[in-house]
C-alpha positions in Angstrom: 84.1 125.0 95.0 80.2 124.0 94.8 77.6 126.6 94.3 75.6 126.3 97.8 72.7 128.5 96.8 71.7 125.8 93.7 72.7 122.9 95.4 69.3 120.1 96.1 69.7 119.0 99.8 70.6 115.3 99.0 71.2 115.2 96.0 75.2 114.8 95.6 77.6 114.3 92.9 80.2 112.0 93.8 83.8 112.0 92.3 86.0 109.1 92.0 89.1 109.3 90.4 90.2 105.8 88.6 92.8 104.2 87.6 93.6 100.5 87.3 93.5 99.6 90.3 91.0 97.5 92.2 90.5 99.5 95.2 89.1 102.5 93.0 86.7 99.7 91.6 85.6 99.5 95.2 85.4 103.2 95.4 83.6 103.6 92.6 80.7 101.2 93.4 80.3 103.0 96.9 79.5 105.7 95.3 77.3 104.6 92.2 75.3 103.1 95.2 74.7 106.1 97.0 74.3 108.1 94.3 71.3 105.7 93.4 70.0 106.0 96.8 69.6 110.1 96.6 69.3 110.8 93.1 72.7 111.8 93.0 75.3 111.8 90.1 78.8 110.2 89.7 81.8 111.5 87.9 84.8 109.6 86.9 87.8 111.1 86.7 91.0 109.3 85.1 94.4 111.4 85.4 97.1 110.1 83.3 100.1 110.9 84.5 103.2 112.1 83.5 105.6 109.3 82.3 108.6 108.9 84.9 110.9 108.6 81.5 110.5 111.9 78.4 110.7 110.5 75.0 111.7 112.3 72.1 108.8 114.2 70.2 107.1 111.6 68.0 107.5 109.1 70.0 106.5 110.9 73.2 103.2 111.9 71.5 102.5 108.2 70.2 102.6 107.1 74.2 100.4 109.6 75.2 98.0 109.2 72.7 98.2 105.4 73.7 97.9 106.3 77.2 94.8 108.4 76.7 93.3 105.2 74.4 93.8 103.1 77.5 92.3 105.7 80.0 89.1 106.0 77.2 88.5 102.5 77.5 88.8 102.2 80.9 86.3 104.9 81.6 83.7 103.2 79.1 84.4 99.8 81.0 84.0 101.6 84.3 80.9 103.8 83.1 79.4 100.4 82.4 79.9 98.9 85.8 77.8 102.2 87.2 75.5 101.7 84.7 74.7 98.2 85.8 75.4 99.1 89.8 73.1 101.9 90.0 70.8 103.2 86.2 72.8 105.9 86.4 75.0 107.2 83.1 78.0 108.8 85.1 80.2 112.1 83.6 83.5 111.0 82.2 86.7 112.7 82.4 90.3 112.0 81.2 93.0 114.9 82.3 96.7 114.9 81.8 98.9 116.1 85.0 99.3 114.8 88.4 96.7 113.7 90.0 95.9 115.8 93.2 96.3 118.9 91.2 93.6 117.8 88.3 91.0 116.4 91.4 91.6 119.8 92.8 91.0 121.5 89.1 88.1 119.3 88.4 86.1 119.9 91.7 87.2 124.0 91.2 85.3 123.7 88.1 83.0 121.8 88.4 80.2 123.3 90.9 78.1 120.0 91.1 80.7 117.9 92.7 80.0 117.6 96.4 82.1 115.0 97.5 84.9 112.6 96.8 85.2 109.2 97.0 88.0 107.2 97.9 89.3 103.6 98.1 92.7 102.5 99.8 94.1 99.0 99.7 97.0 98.3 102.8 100.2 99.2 102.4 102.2 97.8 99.3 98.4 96.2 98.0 97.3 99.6 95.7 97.3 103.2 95.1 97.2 105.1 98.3 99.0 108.1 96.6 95.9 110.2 97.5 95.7 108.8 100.9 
């Protein structure tokens, strides 16, 4: 967990975890904003998943390495929107895995990260799988 004794009073780093959904967009910008407002920091996190269906070896890797494209680009089109929210360049990260356990991994290694943000859409309407 974060490092108490070097942490500036105010000064947060704020983790989202993405993912192309729209309520994460909404998650994201919450937290760009306040991280503006007290010289904070935002990280995005993207966790690509493990495919529901194993394919054979080459093709296997060929999805993954797709997967991790899409996730690259997603981050960069994400970055961008903090960018123009809040001046701030945010720290990108794209892990393999499920997703609670890499947030949990991420924030255990990362001693900056002071708090998470979250968005949740109703029932049926988005991801709430953290929720």
């Amino acid at each position: 967990m974060a490092d108490q004794q070097n942490h500036i009073p105010g000064k947060i780093t704020y983790l989202v975890s993405v993912d192309e959904s729209d309520d994460c967009r909404v998650a994201m910008r919450m937290a760009a904003l306040r991280a503006r407002n007290t010289g904070g920091q935002v990280v995005l996190l993207y966790v690509i998943e493990p495919a529901s269906f194993q394919h054979w070896g080459a093709v296997s890797e060929v999805m993954v390495e797709e997967r991790r494209q899409e996730a690259e680009e997603r981050l960069q089109t994400l970055a961008a929107e903090v960018h123009d929210y809040a001046d701030i360049r945010p720290v990108l990260f794209v892990e393999e895995g499920s997703k609670l356990e890499q947030i949990l991994k991420l924030i255990d290694n990362e001693p900056d990260i002071h708090a998470m943000v979250l968005g949740c859409a109703p029932e049926g309407k988005g991801s709430n799988d953290l929720v």
